[in-house]
BATOR-855886 format. One record per atom (N, C-alpha, C): y, z, x; residue number from 1. Coordinates in Angstrom, 2 decimals. Atoms other than C-alpha are relative to their C-alpha. Layout:
{c2 Y c3 Z c1 X nupa NUM}
...
//
This chain:
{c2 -0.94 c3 -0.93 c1 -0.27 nupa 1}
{c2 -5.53 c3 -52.53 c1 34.51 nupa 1}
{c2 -0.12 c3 1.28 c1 -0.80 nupa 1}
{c2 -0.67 c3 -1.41 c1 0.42 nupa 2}
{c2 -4.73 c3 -48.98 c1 33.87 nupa 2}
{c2 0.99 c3 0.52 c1 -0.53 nupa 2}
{c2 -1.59 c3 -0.50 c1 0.50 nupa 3}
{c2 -2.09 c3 -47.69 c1 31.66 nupa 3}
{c2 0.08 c3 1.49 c1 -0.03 nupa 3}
{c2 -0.21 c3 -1.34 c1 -0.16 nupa 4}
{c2 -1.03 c3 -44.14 c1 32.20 nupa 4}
{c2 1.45 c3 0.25 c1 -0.23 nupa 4}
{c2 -1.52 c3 -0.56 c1 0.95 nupa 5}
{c2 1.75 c3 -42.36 c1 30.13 nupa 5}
{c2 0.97 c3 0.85 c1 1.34 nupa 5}
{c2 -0.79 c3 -1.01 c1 -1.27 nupa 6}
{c2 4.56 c3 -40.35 c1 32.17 nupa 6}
{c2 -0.82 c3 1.36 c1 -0.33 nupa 6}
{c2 -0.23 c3 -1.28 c1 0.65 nupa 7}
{c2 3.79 c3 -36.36 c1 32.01 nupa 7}
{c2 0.63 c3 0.47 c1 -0.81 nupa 7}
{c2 -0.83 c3 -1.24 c1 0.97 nupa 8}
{c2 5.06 c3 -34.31 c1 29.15 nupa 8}
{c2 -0.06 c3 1.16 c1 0.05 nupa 8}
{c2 -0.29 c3 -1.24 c1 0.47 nupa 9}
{c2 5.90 c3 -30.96 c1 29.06 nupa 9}
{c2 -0.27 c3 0.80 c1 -1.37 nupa 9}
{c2 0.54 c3 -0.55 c1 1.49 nupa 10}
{c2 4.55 c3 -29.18 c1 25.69 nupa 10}
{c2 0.11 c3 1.42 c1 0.46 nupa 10}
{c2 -0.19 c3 -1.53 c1 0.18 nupa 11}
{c2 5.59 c3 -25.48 c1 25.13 nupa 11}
{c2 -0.92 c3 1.04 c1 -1.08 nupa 11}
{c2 0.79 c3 -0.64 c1 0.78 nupa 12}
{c2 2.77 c3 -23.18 c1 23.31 nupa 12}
{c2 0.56 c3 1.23 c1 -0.47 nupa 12}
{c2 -0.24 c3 -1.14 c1 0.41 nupa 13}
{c2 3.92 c3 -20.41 c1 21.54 nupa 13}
{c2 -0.61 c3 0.80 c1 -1.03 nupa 13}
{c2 0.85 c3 -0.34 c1 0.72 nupa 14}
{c2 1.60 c3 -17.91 c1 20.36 nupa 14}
{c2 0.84 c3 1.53 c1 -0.85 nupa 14}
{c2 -0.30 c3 -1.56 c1 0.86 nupa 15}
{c2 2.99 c3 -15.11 c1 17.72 nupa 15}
{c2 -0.66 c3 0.63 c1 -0.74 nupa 15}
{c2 0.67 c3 -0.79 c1 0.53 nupa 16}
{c2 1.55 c3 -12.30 c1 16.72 nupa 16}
{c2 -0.07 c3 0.41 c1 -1.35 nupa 16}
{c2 -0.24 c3 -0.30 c1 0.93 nupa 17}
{c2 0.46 c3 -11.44 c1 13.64 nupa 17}
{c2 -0.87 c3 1.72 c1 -0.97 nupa 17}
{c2 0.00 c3 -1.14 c1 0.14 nupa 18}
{c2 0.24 c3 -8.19 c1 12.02 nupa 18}
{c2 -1.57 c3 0.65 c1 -0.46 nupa 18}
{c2 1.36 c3 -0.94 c1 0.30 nupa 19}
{c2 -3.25 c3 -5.80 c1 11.68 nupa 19}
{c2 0.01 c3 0.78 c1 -0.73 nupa 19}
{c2 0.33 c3 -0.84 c1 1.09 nupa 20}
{c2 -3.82 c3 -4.15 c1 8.68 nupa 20}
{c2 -0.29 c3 1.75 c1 0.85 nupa 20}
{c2 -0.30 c3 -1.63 c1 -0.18 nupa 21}
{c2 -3.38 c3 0.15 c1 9.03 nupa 21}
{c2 -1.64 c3 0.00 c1 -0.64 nupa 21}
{c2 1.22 c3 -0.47 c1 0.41 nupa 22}
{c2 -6.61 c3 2.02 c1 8.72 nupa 22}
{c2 0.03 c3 1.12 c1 0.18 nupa 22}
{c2 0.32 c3 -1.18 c1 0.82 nupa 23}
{c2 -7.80 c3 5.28 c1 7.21 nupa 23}
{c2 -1.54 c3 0.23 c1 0.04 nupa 23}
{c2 0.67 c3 -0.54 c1 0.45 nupa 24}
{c2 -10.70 c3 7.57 c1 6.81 nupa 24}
{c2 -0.22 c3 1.19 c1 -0.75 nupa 24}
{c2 0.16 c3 -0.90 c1 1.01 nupa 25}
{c2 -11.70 c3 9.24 c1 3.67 nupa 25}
{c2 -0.63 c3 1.19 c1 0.85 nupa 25}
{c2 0.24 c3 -0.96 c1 -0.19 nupa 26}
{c2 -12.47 c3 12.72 c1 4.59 nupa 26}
{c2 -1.53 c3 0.58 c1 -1.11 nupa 26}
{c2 1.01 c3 0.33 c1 0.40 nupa 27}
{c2 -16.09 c3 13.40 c1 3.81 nupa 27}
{c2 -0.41 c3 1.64 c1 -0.11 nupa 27}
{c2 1.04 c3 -1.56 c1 0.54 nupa 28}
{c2 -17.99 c3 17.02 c1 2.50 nupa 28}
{c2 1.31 c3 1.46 c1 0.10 nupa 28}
{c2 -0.95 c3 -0.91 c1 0.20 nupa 29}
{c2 -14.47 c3 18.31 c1 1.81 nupa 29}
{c2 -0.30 c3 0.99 c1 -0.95 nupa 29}
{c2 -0.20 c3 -1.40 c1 1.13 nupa 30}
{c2 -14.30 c3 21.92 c1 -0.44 nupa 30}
{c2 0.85 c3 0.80 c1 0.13 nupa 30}
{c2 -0.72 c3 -0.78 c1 -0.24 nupa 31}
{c2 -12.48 c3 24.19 c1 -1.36 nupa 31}
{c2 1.38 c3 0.08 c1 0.17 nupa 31}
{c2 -1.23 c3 0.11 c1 -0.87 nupa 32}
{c2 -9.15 c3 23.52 c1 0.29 nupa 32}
{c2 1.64 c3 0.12 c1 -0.97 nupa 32}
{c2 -1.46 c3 -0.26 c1 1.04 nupa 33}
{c2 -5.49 c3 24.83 c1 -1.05 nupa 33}
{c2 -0.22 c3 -0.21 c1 -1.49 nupa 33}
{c2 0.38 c3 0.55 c1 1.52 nupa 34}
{c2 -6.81 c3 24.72 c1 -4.61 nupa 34}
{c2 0.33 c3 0.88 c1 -0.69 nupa 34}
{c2 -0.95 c3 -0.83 c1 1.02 nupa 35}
{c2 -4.44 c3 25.85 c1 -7.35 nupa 35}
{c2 -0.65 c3 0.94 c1 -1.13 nupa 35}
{c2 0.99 c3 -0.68 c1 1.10 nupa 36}
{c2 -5.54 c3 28.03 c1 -10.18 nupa 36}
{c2 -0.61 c3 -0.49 c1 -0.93 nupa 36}
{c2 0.55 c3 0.77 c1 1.04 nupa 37}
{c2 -7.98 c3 27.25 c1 -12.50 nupa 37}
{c2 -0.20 c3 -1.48 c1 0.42 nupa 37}
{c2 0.46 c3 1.03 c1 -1.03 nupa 38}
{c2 -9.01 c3 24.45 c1 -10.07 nupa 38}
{c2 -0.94 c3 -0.20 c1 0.69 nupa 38}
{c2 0.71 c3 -0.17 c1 -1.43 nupa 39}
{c2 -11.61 c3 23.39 c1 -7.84 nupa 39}
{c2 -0.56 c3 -1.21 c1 0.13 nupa 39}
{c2 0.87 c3 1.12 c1 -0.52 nupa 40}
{c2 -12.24 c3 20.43 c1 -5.79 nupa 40}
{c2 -1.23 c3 -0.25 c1 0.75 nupa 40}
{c2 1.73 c3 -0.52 c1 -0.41 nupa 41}
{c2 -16.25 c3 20.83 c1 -5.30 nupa 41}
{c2 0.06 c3 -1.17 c1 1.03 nupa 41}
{c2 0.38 c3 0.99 c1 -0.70 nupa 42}
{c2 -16.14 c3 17.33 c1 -2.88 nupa 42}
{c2 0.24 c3 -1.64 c1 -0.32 nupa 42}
{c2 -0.34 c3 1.42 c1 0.29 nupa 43}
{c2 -14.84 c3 13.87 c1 -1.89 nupa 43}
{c2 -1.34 c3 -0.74 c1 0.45 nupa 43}
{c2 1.05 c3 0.74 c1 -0.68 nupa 44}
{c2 -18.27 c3 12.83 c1 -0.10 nupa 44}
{c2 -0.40 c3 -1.51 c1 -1.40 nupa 44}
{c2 -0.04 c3 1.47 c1 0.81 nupa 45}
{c2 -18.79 c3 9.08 c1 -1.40 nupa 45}
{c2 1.00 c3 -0.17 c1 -0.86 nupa 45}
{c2 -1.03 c3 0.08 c1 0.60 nupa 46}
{c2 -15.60 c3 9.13 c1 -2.87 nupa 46}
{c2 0.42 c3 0.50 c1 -1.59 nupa 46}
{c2 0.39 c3 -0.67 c1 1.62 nupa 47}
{c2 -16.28 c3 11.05 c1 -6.15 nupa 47}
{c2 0.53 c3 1.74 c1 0.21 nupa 47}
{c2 -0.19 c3 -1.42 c1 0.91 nupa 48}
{c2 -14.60 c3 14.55 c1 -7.33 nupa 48}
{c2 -0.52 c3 0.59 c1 -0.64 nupa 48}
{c2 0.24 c3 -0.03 c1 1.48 nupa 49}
{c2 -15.48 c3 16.64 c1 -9.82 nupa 49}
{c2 1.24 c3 1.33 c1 -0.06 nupa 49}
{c2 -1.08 c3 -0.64 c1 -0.21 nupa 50}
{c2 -12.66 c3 19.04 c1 -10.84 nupa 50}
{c2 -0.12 c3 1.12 c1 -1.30 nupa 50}
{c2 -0.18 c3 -0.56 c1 1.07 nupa 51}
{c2 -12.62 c3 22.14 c1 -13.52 nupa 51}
{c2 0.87 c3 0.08 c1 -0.25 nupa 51}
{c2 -1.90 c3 -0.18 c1 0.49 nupa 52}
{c2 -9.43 c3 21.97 c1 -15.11 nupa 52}
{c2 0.19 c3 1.21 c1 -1.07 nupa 52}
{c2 -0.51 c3 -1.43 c1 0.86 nupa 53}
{c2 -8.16 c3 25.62 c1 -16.93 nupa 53}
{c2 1.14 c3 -0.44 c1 -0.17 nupa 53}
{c2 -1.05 c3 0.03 c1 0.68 nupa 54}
{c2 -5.18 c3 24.04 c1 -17.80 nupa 54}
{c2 1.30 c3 -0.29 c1 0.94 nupa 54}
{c2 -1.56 c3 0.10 c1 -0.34 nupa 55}
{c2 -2.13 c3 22.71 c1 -16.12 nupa 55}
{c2 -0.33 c3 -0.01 c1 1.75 nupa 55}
{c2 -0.06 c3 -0.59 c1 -0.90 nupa 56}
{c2 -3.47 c3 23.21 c1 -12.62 nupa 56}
{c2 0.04 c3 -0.98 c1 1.39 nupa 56}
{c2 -0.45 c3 0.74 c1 -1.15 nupa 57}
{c2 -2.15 c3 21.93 c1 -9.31 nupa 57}
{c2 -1.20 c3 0.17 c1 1.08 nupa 57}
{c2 0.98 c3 0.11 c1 -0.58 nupa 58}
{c2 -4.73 c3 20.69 c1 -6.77 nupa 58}
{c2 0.89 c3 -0.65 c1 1.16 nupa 58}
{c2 0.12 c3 1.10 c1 -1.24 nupa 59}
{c2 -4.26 c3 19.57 c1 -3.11 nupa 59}
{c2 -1.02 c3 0.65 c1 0.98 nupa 59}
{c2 1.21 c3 -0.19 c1 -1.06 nupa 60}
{c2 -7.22 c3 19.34 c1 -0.95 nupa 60}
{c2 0.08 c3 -1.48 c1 1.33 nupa 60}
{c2 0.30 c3 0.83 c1 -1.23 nupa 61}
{c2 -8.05 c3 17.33 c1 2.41 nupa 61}
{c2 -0.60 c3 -1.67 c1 -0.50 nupa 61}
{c2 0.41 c3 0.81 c1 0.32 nupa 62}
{c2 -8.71 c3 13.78 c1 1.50 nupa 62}
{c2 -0.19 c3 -1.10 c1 1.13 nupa 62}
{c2 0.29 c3 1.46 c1 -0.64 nupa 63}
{c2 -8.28 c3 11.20 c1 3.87 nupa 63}
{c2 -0.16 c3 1.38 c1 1.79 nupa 63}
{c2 0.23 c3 -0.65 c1 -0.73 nupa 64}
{c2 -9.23 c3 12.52 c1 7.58 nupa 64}
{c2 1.33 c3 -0.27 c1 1.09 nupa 64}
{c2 -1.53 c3 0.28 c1 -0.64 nupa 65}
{c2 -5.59 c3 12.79 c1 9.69 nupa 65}
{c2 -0.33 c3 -0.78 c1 1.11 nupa 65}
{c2 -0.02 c3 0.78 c1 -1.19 nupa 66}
{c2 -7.23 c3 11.63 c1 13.11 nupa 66}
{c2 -0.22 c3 -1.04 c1 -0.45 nupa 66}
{c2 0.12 c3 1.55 c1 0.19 nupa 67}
{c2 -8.24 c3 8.29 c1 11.48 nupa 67}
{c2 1.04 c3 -0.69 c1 -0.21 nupa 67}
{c2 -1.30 c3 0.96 c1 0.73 nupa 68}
{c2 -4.85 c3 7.34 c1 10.67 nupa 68}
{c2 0.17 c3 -0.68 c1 0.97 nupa 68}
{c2 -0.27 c3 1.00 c1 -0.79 nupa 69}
{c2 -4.09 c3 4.04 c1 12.45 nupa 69}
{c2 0.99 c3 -0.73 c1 -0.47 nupa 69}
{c2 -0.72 c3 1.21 c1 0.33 nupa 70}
{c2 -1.38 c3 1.94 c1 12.14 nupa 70}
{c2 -0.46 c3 -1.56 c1 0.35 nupa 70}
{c2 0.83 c3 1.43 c1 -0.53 nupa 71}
{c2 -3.43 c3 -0.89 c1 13.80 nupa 71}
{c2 -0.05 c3 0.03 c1 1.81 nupa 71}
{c2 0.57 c3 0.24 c1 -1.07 nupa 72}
{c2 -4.02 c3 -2.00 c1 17.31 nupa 72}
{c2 1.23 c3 0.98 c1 0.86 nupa 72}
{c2 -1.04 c3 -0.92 c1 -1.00 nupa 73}
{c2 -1.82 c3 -0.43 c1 20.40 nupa 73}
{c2 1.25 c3 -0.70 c1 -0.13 nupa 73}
{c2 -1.50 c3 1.13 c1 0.36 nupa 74}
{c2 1.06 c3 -3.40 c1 20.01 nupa 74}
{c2 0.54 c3 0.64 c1 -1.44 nupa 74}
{c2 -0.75 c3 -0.18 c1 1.13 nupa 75}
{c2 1.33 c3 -1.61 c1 16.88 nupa 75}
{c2 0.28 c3 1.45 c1 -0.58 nupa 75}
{c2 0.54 c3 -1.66 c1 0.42 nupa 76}
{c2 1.43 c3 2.13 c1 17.24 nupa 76}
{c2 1.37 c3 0.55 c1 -0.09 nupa 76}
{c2 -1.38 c3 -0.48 c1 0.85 nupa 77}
{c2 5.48 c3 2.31 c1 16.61 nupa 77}
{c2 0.26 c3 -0.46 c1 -1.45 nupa 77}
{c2 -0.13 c3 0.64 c1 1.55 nupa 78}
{c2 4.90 c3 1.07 c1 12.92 nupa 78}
{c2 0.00 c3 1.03 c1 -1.02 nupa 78}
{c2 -0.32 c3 -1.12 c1 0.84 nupa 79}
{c2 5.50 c3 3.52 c1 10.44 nupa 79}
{c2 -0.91 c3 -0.15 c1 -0.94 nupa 79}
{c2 1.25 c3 -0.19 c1 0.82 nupa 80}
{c2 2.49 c3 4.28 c1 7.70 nupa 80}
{c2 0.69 c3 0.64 c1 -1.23 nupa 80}
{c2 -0.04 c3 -0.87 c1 1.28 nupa 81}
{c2 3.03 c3 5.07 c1 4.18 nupa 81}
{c2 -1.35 c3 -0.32 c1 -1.08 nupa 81}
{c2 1.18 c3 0.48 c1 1.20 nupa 82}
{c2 0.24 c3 6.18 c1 1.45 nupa 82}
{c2 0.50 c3 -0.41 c1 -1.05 nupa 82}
{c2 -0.38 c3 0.15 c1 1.29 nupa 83}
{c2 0.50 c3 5.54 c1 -1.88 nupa 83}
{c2 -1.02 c3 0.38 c1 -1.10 nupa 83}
{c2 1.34 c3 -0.53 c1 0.99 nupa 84}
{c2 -1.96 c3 6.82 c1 -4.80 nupa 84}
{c2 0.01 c3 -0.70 c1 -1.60 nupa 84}
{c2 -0.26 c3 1.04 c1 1.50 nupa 85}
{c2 -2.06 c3 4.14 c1 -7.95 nupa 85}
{c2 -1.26 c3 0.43 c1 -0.81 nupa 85}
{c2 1.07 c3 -0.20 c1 1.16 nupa 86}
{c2 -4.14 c3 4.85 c1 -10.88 nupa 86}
{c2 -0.66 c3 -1.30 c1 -0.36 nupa 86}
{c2 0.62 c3 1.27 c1 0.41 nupa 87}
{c2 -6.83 c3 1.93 c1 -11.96 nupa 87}
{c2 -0.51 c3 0.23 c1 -1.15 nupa 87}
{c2 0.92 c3 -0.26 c1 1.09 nupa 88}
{c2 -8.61 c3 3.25 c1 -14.53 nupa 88}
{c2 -0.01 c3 1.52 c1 -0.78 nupa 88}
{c2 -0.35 c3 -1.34 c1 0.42 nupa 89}
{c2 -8.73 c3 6.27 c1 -16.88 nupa 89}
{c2 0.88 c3 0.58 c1 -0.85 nupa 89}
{c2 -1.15 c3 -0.35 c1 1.02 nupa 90}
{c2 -6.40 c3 8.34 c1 -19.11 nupa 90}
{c2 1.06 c3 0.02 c1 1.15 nupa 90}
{c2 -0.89 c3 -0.31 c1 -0.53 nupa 91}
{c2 -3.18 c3 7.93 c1 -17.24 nupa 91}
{c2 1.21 c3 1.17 c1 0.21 nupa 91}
{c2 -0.71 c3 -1.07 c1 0.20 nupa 92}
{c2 -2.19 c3 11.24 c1 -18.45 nupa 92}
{c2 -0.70 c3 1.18 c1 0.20 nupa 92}
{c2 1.41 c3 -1.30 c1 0.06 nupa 93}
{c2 -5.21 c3 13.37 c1 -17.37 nupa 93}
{c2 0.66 c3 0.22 c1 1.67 nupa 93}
{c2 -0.68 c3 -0.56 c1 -1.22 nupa 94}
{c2 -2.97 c3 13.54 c1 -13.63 nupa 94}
{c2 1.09 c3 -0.33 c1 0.35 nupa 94}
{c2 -0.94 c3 -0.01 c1 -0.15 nupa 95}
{c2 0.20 c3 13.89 c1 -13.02 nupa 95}
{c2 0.64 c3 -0.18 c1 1.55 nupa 95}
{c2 -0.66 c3 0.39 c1 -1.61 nupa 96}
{c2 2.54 c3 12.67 c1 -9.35 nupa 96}
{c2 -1.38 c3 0.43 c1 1.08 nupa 96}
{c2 1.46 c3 0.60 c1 -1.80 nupa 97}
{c2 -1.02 c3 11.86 c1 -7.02 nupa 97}
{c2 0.96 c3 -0.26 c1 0.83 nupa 97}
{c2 -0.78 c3 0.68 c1 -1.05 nupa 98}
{c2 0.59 c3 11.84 c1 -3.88 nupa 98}
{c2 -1.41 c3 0.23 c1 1.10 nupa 98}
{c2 1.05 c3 -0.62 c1 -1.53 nupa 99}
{c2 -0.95 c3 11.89 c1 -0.29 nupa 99}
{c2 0.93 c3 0.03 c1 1.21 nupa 99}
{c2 -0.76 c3 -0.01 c1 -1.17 nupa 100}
{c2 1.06 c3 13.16 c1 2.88 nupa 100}
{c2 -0.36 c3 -0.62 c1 0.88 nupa 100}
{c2 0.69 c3 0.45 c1 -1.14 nupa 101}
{c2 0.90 c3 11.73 c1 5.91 nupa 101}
{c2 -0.98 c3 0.94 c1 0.74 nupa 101}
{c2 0.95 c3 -0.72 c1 -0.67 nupa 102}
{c2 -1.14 c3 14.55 c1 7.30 nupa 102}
{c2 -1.53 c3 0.26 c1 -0.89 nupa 102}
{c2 1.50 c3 0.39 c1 1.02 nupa 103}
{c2 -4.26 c3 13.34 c1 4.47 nupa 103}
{c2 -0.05 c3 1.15 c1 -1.52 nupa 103}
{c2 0.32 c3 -0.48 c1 1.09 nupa 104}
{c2 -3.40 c3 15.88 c1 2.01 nupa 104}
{c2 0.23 c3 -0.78 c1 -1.34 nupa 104}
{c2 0.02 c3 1.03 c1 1.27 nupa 105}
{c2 -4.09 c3 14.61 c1 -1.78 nupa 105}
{c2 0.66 c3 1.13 c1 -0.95 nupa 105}
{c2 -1.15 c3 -0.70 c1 0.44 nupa 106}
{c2 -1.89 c3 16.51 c1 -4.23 nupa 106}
{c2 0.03 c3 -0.63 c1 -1.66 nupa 106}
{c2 -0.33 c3 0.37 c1 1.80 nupa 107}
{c2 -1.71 c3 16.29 c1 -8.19 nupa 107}
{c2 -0.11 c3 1.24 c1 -1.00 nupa 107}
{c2 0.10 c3 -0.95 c1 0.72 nupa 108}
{c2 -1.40 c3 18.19 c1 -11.03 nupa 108}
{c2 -0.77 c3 -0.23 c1 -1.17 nupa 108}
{c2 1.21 c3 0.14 c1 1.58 nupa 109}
{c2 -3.90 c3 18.44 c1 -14.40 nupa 109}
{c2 0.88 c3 -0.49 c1 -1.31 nupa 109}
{c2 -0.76 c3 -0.33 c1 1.29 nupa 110}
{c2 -2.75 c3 17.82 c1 -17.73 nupa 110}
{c2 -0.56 c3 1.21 c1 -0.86 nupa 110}
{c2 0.96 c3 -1.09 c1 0.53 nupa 111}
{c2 -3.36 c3 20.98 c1 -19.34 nupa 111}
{c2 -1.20 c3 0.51 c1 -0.81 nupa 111}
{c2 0.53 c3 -0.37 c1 1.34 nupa 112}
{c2 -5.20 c3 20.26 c1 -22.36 nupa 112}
{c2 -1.12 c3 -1.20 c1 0.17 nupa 112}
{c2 0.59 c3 1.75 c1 -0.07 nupa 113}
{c2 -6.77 c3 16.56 c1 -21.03 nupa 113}
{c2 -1.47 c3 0.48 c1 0.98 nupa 113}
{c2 0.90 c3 0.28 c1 -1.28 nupa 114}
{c2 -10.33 c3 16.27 c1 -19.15 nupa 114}
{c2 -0.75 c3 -1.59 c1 -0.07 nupa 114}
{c2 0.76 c3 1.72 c1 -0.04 nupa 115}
{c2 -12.26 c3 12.66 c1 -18.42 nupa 115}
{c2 0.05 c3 -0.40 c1 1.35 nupa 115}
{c2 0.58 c3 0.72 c1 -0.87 nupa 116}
{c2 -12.84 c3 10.56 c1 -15.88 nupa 116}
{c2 1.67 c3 -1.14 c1 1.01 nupa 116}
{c2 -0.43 c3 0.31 c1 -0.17 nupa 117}
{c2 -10.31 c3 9.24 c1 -13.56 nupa 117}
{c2 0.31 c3 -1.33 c1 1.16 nupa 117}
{c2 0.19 c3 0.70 c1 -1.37 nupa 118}
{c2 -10.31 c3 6.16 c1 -10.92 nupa 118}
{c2 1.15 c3 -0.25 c1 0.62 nupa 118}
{c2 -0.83 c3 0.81 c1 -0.64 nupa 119}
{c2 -7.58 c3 5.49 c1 -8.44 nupa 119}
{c2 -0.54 c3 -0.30 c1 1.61 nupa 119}
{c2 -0.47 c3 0.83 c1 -1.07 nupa 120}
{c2 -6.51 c3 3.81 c1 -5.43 nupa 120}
{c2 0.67 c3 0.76 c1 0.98 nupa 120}
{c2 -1.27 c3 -0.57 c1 -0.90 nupa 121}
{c2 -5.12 c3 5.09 c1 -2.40 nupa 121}
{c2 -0.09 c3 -1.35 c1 1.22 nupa 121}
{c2 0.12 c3 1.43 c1 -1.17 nupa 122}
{c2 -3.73 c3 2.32 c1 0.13 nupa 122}
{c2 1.40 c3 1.01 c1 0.90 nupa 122}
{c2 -0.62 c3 -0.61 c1 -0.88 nupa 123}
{c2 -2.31 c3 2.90 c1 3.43 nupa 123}
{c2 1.12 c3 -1.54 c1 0.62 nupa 123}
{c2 -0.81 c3 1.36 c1 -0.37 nupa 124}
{c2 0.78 c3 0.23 c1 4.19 nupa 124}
{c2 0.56 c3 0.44 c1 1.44 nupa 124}
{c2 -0.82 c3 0.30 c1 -0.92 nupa 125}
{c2 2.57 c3 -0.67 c1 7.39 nupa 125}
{c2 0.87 c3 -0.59 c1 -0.19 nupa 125}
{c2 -0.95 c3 0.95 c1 -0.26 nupa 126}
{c2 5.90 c3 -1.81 c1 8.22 nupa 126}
{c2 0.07 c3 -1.28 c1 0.50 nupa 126}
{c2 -0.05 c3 0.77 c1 -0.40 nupa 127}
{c2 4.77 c3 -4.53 c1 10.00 nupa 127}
{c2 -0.04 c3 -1.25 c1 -0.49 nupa 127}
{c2 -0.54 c3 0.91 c1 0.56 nupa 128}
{c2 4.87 c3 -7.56 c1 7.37 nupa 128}
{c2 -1.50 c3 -0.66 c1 -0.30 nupa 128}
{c2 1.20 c3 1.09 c1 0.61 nupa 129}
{c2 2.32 c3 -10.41 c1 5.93 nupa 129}
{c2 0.59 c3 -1.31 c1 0.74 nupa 129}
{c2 -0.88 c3 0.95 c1 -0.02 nupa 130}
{c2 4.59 c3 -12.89 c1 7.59 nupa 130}
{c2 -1.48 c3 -1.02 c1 1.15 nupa 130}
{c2 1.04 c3 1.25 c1 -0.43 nupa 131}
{c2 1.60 c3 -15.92 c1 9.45 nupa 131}
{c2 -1.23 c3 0.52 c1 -0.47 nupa 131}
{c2 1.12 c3 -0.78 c1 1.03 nupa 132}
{c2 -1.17 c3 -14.28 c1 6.84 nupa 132}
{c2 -0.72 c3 1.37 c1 1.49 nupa 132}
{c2 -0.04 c3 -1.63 c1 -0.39 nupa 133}
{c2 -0.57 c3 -10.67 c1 8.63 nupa 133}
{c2 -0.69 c3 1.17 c1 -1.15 nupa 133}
{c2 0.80 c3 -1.05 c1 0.82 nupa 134}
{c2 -2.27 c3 -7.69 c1 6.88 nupa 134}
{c2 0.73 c3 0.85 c1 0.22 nupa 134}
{c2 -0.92 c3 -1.14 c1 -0.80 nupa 135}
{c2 -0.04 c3 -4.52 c1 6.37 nupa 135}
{c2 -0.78 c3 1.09 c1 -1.18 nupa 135}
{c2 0.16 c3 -1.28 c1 0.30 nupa 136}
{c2 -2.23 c3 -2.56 c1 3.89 nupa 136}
{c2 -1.72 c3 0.52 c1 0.03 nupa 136}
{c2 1.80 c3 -0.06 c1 0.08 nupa 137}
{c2 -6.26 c3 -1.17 c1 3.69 nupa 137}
{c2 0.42 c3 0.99 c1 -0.99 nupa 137}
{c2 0.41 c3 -0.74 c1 1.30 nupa 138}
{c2 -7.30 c3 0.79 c1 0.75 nupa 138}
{c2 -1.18 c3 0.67 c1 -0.28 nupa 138}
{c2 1.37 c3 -1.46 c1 0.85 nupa 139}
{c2 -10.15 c3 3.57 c1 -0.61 nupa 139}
{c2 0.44 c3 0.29 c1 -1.24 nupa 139}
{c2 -0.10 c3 -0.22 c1 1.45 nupa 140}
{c2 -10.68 c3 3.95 c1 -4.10 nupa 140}
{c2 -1.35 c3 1.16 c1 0.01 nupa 140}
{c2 1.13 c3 -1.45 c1 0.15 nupa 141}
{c2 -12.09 c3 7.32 c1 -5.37 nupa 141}
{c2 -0.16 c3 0.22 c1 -2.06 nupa 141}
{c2 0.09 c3 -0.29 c1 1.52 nupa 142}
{c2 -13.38 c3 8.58 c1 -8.86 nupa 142}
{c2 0.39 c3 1.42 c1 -0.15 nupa 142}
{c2 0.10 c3 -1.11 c1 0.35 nupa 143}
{c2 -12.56 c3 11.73 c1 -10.34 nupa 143}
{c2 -0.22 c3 0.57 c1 -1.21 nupa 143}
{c2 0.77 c3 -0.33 c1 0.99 nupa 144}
{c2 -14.16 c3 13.64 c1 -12.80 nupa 144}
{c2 0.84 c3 1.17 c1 -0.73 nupa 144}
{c2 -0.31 c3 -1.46 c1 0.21 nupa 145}
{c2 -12.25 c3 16.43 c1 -14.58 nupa 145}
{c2 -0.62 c3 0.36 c1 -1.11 nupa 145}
{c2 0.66 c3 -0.56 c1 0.78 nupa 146}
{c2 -13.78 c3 18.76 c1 -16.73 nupa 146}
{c2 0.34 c3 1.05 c1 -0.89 nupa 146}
//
């Protein structure tokens, strides 16, 4: 004989889980809005070099605006914020690193300080970590002041 179960019904439910935001560094940048006694010679491979005269406010083109992604098309009402963290370096050789949403990078010198600086810039989404979701990507740059 043959034994055969009744049918069951089983309900699959697949939920989505979130895609890390993506960014591109802006590559053989110069020049750009550069404060006095300033000059950002180039981010190409992620490296600066910067003359500092003292005190002087810098924002140049860093990340490239059309690359900004929040992630796939399911996810293009998600809201993007940068952020600019310091890793390495005198923590007092740059003052409030920011980055707009439209890729500009933005800081000020310490007047009297030059050396070597490394940070972080990460790009987060609203959309969560919640079933091992991804909500941020990151570029790390060096900068050199002089």
């Amino acid at each position: 004989g043959v034994s055969v179960s009744p049918a069951v019904n089983i309900t699959i439910e697949i939920e989505y889980v979130n895609q890390a935001p993506s960014f591109g560094v802006a590559g053989g940048v110069a020049h750009r809005s550069v404060g006095v006694g300033a000059s950002v010679s180039d981010f190409t491979g992620g490296k600066a070099y910067l003359m500092n005269l003292g005190g002087s406010n810098v924002s140049d083109l860093y990340v490239d605006p059309a690359s900004i992604s929040p992630g796939p098309s399911v996810e293009a009402a998600q809201e993007v914020t940068f952020l600019v963290e310091m890793i390495s370096g005198d923590s007092s050789l740059l003052s409030h690193p920011v980055i707009t949403a439209n890729g500009q990078l933005s800081f000020t010198t310490h007047p009297t300080l030059n050396g070597d600086a490394h940070f972080a810039v990460y790009l987060t989404d609203d959309g969560g970590t919640a079933r091992g979701g991804s909500n941020r990507s990151i570029a790390s740059s060096e900068l050199h002041v002089r």
